[in-house]
C-alpha positions in Angstrom: 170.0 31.2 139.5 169.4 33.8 141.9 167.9 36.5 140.1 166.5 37.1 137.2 168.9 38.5 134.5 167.9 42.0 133.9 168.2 42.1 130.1 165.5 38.9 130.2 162.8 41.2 132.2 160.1 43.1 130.4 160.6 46.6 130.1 157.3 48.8 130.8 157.0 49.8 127.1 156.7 46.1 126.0 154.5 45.2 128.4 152.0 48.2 127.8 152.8 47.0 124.0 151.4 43.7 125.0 148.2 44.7 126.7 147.5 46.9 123.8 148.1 43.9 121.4 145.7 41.6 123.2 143.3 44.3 123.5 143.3 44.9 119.8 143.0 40.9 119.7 140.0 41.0 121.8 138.5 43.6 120.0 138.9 42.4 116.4 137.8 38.7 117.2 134.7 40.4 118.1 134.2 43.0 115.4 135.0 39.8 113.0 132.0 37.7 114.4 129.5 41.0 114.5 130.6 41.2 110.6 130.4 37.6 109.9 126.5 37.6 111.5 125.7 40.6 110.0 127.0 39.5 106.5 125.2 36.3 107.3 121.6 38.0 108.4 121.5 40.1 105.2 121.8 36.8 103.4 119.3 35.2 105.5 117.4 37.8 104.9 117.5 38.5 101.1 117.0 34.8 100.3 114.9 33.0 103.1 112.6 36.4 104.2 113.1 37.9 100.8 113.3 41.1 102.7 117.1 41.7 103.5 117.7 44.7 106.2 119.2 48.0 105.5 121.6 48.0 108.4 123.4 44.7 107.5 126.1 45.9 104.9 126.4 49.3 106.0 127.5 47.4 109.3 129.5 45.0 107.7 131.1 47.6 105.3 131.9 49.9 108.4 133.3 47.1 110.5 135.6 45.7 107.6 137.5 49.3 108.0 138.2 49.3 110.7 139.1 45.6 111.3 141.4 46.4 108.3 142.8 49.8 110.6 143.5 48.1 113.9 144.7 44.5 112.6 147.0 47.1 110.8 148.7 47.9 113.5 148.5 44.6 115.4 150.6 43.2 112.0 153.0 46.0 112.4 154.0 44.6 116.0 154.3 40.8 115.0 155.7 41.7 111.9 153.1 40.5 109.2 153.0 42.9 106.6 154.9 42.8 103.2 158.8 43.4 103.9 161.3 43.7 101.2 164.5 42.4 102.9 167.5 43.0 100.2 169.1 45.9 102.0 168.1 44.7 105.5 170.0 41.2 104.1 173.1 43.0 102.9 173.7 45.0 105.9 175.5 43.8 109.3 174.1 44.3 112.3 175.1 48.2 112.8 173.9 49.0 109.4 170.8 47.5 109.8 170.0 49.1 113.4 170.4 52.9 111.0 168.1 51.3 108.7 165.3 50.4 110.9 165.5 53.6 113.0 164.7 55.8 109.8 162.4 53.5 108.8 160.3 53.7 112.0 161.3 57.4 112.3 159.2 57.2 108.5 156.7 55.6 109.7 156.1 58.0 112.1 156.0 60.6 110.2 153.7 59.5 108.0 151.7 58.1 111.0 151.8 61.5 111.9 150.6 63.4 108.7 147.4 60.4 108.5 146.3 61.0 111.4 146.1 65.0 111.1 144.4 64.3 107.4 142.4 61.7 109.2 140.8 63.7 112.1 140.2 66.8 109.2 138.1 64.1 107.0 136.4 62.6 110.0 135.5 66.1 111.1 134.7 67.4 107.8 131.7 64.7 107.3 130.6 65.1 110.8 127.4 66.5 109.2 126.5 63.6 107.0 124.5 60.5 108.2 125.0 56.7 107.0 122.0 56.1 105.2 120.6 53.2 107.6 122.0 54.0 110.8 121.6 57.9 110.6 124.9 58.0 112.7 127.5 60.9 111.7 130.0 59.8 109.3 132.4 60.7 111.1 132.3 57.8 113.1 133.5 55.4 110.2 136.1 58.2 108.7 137.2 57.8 112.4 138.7 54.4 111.6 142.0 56.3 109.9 143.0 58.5 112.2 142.7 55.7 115.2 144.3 53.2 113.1 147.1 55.4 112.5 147.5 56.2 116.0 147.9 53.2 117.2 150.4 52.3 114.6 152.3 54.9 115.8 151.7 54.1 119.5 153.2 50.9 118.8 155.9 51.7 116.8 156.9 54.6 119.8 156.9 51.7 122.2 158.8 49.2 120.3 161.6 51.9 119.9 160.9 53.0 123.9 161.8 49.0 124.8 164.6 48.7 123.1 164.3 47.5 120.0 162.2 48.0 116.2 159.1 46.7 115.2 159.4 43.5 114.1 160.8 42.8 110.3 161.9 39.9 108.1 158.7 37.5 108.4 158.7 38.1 112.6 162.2 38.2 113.4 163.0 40.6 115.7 166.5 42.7 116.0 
């Protein structure tokens, strides 16, 4: 009644999780429309101007990585991607703890190791253009290493508040 109980208060690392999440939400709503209308203008044009643009799919292409990059990461944290459960469902409490810590100590690792391959593609095609935009193509191979970092980011902060990334269809330990 008179204060709050301290293991219901949000630690720093959750909440900076939190921002980051909405953030990421933010972002990919609006990467999503900025494909859909770009998907939808080439149409427009192919079939009403007869004349589609040469920016449209490259756009759409690029933007579909990294939508698929970041909404990675922002599945990681509300636990959306594929999880096989047998072991997790076998093991008590304790047990399972061990399990999830070496699986997020994997995942960083691997986080870790995509992210250094990521930056030495990205930097290795720094000299190519896209062929409508004439922007580096670095800038799209970019998509793997920030994808990955953020993954990792999250997965650091989960651990740093207490608890795993989220498992078993959202539940959280």
């Amino acid at each position: 009644m008179g204060g709050e109980n301290p293991s219901r208060q949000v630690k720093p690392a959750e909440r900076l999780a939190q921002g980051i999440e909405r953030l990421l939400d933010a972002l990919l709503a609006v990467m999503l429309l900025v494909m859909v209308t770009a998907i939808f203008y080439q149409i427009f044009g192919r079939y009403v101007l007869g004349r589609a643009p040469s920016w449209g799919e490259e756009l759409a292409r690029y933007l579909m990585v990294y939508v698929t990059m970041l909404g990675s990461a922002v599945e990681l944290r509300s636990g959306g991607h594929l999880t096989v459960t047998t072991i997790a469902d076998i093991l008590g409490p304790k047990g399972l703890r061990v399990l999830l810590a070496v699986r997020d100590t994997a995942v960083a690792a691997t986080c870790g190791l995509l992210i250094k391959a990521g930056i030495d593609l990205a930097t290795m095609m720094h000299r190519q253009s896209s062929p409508a935009f004439e922007i580096p193509m670095s800038i799209p191979y970019a998509a793997q290493p920030v994808g990955f970092a953020l993954i990792l980011i999250l997965v650091l902060l989960a651990r740093l508040a207490g608890r795993p990334a989220r498992v078993m269809g959202g539940e959280a330990i």
